[in-house]
N, C-alpha and C positions, 0 to 999 in steps of 0.2 A: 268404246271410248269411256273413261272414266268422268264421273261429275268433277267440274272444278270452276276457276272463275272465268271466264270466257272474253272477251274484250271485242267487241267488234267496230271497226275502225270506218267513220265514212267521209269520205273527204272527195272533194273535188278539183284537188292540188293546192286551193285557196284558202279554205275552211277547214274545219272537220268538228267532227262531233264525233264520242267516245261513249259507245253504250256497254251496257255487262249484264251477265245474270252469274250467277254462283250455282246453278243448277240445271245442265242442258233440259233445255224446253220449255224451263219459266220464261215467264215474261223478261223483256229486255228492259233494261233504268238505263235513263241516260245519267253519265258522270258530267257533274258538274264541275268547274276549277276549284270551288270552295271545298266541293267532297275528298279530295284526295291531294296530300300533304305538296305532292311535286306536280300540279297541274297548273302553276299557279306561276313556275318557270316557263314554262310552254307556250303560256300565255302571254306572256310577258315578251319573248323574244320577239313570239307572231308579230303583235304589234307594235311593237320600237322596230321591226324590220322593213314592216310597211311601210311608215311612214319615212324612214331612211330612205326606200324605193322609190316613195312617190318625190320625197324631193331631189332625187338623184335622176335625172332625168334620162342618162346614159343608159339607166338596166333595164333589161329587156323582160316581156311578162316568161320569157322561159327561165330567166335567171332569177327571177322572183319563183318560179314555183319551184324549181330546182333547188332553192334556199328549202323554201317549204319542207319539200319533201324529204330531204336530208335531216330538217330538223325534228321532223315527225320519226320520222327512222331510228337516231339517236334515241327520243323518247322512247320508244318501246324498248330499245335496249335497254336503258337504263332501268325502266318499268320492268324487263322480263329478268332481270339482274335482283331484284327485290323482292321476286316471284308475284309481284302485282295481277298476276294473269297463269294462267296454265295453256291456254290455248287463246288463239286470235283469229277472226274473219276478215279480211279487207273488202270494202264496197267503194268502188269509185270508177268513174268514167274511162273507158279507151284504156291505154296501155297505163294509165298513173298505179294501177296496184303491181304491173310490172317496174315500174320506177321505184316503187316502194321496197320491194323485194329485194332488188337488186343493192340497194343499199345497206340494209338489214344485214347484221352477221348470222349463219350458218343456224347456230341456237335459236334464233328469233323466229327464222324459216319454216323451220320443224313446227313452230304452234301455231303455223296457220294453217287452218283444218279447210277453210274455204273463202274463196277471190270470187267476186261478182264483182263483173264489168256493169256498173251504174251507177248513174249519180241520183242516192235518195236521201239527199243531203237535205233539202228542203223539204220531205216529204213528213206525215203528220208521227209519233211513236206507232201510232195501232198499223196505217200501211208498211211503217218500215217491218213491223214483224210479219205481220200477213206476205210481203214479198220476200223477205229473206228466210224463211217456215224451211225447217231443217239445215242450216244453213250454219246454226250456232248451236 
């Protein structure tokens, strides 16, 4: 596999965090909303969603992550449409990196080089690298 910018995705339908390296094996950065021109739409929708949610009493927490995860989805298309990324990892609990996939066009599919079922959402930057070690 060639060097390129890597993206690795971890979320736990609710959250997520957006790390990268530009060089398989460096260290992982996390991307912050301020770093990158359209993370700042992403963020944006997360939260005027939520709170749409919380005051909609009717939606259900699977129709909230189902939001989620379709709008995480869009973003990397749009992301791998800009060439933002050359390749993608997803990290997240139980079937959600199958939920992510699934919604994902075809193009999107193909950069993801590796899926681990976990949630290291909250975990410190130095464990998430030490457990995802060859992964990205």
């Amino acid at each position: 596999m060639k060097d390129g910018i890597t993206w690795v995705i971890l979320t736990d339908g609710n959250y997520i965090k957006i790390m990268f390296n530009k060089v398989r094996g460096d260290n992982l950065k996390t991307l912050r909303e301020g770093d990158f021109e359209h993370t700042s739409e992403i963020a944006y929708k997360m939260v005027t969603r939520k709170r749409a949610l919380t005051l909609n009493k009717l939606a259900t927490l699977q129709d909230e992550q189902s939001f989620f995860l379709k709008l995480l989805a869009d973003f990397l298309n749009k992301q791998q449409e800009i060439n933002a990324f050359q390749y993608l990892t997803l990290v997240a609990p139980g079937d959600i990196t199958d939920i992510i996939k699934g919604f994902l066009p075809e193009t999107v599919n193909k950069m993801i080089i590796s899926s681990v079922k976990a949630d290291y959402l909250q975990l410190s930057q130095d464990k998430i690298q030490t457990n995802l070690s060859g992964n990205y």
